[in-house]
C-alpha positions, -999 to 999 in steps of 0.1 A, spaced: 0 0 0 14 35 -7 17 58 18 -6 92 12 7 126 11 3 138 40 -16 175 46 7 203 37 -7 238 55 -1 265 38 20 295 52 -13 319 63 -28 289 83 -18 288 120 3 253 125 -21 246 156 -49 239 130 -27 214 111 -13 198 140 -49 191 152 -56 172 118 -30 152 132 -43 144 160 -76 137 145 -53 109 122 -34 93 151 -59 89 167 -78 75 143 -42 52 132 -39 40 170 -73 30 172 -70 10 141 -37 -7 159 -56 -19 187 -84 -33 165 -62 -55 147 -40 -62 174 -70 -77 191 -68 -94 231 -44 -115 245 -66 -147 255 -52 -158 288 -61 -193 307 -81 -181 337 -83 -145 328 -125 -146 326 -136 -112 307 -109 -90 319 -86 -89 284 -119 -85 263 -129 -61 284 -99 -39 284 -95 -40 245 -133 -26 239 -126 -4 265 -92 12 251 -116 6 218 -145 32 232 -116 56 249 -98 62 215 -128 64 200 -144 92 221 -111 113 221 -110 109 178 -147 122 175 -142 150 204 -113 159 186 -135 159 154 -157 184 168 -135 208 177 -119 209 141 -152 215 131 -162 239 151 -136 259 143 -138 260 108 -116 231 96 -134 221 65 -151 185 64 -128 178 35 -95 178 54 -108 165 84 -125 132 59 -87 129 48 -74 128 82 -94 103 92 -95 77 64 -52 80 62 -58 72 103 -83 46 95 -62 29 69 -34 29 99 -12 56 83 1 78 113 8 118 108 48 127 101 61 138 134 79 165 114 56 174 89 48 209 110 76 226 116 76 245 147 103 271 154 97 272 188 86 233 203 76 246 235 64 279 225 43 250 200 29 233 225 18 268 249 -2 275 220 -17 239 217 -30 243 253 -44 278 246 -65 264 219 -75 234 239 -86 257 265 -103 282 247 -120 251 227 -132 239 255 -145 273 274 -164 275 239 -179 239 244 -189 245 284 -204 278 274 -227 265 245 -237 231 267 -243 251 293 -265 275 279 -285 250 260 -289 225 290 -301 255 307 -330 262 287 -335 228 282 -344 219 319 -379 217 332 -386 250 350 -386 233 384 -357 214 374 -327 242 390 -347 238 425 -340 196 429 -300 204 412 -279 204 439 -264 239 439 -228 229 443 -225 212 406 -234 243 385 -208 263 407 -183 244 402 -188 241 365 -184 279 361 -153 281 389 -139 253 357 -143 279 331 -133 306 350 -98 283 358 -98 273 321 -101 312 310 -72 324 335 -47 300 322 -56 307 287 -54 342 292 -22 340 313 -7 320 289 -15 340 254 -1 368 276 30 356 285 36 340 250 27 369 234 6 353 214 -1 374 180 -39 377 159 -25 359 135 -11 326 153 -50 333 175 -69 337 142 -103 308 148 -93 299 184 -126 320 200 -155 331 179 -155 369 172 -192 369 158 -230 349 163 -219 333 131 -189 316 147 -209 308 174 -234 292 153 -207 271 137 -197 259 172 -234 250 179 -238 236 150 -206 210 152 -213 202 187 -245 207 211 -270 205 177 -257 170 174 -261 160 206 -295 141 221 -302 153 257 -286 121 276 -252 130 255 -257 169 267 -264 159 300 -229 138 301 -212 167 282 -223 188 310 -213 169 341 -179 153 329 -175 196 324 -183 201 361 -156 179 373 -133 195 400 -103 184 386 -110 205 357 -99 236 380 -75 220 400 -55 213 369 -56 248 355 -42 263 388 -17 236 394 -2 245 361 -2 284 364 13 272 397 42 252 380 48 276 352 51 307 371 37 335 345 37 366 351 13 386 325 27 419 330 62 411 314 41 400 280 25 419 253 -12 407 251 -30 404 223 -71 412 227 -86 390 259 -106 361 253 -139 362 259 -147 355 298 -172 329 304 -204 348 311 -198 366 285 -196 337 264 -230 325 276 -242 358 265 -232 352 230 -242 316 227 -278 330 241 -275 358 212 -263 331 182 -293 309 190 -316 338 187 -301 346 159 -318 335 125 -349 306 122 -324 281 113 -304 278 141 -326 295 163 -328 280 202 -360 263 198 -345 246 167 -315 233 181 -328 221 216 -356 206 192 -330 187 173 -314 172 211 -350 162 220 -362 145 192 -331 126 190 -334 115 226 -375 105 224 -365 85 191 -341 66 211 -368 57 241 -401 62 232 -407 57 267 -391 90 276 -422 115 289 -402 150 283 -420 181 297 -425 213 279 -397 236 272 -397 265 298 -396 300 282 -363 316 281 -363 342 311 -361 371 285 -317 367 286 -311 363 326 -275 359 333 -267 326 349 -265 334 386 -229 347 398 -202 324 414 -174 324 434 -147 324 402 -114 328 407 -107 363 410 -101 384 379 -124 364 364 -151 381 338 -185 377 361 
């Protein structure tokens, strides 16, 4: 079999798009590996070898089609990201050298800026739909604690993003499709991601989001790294997270076809054709753009 050419970026496209075709294709390639690899059978093993191979199966799998909506959602086209995957699928790993970085760690700073600000993006367009999606009684049995903590994770998330672009000085051009600037980016995010999603997959979404660990990591790493912001030239600030819920709230209103009614529609109906003995209330109406109530964020923090 001959090896395909692998995706050439071109000089005006930040390398951080490219290298997360890669991903996409690796991980794609290592979960081909393990299929063919198969499980070791073991005398007297029971289940346990089956049932860490599907297991490592479903993981890679999960991480390849999160990593698929991301590249979607930020405007990698469907083309490229169809060619990533069938070079993985065929078990054809990306060049470790096909993007080449002049500065490795500076490289990888700006891979964990677009990780972070990809999933601030994510939390802020699950939340906002789960929100409206909830019976109106719902908020009174949740216990309060969760929802807290989910905003004290984007609020961790968007400090070491921020600290970070700052003490990289990151430029526009290497930030260019890392945070919407408009609805219609938003509408692209909520169009790759929560408009696919049935209501048990939001409701996951939304609680593996509201792990502590989440914020724990983000401080342990400013922690480690020891920024300080004000020797770095910093480029515009990302979006903080309630602002971010204010634009998802403005996208959906946006136009009929991608309206909020339409997309939480679209989660529902894919949920009731999946148990028809699901008994779903009526949609509450929106409480005319109510900010999510304030919590206690790290400080600095856009509340």
């Amino acid at each position: 079999m001959t090896e395909p050419t692998p995706f050439a970026p071109s000089a005006s496209v930040p390398t951080w798009r490219a290298r997360l075709l890669d991903r996409i294709q690796n991980l794609a390639a290592d979960r081909a590996r393990v299929l063919q690899q198969g499980y070791q059978i073991t005398e007297g093993a029971g289940d346990s070898a089956v049932l860490a191979w599907r297991t490592q199966l479903q993981l890679l799998a999960i991480s390849r089609e999160e990593t698929v909506t991301q590249a979607l959602s930020v405007g990698i086209s469907r083309i490229d990201v169809g060619d990533a995957l069938l070079q993985g699928h065929q078990g054809f790993r990306a060049p470790l050298d096909m993007v080449e970085p002049g500065d490795r760690v500076r490289e990888m700073m700006i891979d964990g800026v677009v990780n972070d600000t990809w999933q601030l993006q994510h939390m802020a367009a699950i939340h906002v739909v789960r929100d409206q999606q909830l019976p109106s009684d719902a908020h009174y049995f949740e216990d309060p604690q969760v929802p807290a903590q989910y905003e004290r994770n984007m609020a961790a998330l968007w400090m070491r993003a921020t600290t970070v672009s700052q003490a990289i000085s990151l430029t526009p051009a290497e930030s260019a499709g890392m945070w919407a600037t408009d609805p219609g980016g938003w509408q692209q995010i909520i169009g790759a991601s929560v408009a696919t999603y049935d209501a048990a997959g939001l409701e996951e979404r939304w609680r593996i989001y509201a792990w502590p660990g989440i914020a724990e990591s983000a401080h342990r790493d400013l922690t480690a790294l020891g920024i300080d912001p004000s020797h770095a030239d910093a480029i515009s600030p990302i979006p903080g997270p309630h602002t971010m819920f204010e634009h998802v709230t403005q996208a959906l209103r946006a136009g009929p076809g991608n309206s909020e009614a339409h997309i939480i529609g679209q989660a529902v109906d894919a949920a009731l054709a999946s148990d028809t003995d699901l008994q779903w209330p009526p949609f509450p109406t929106p409480d005319n753009g109510a900010a999510p109530p304030k919590t206690d964020a790290s400080p600095g923090v856009e509340l």
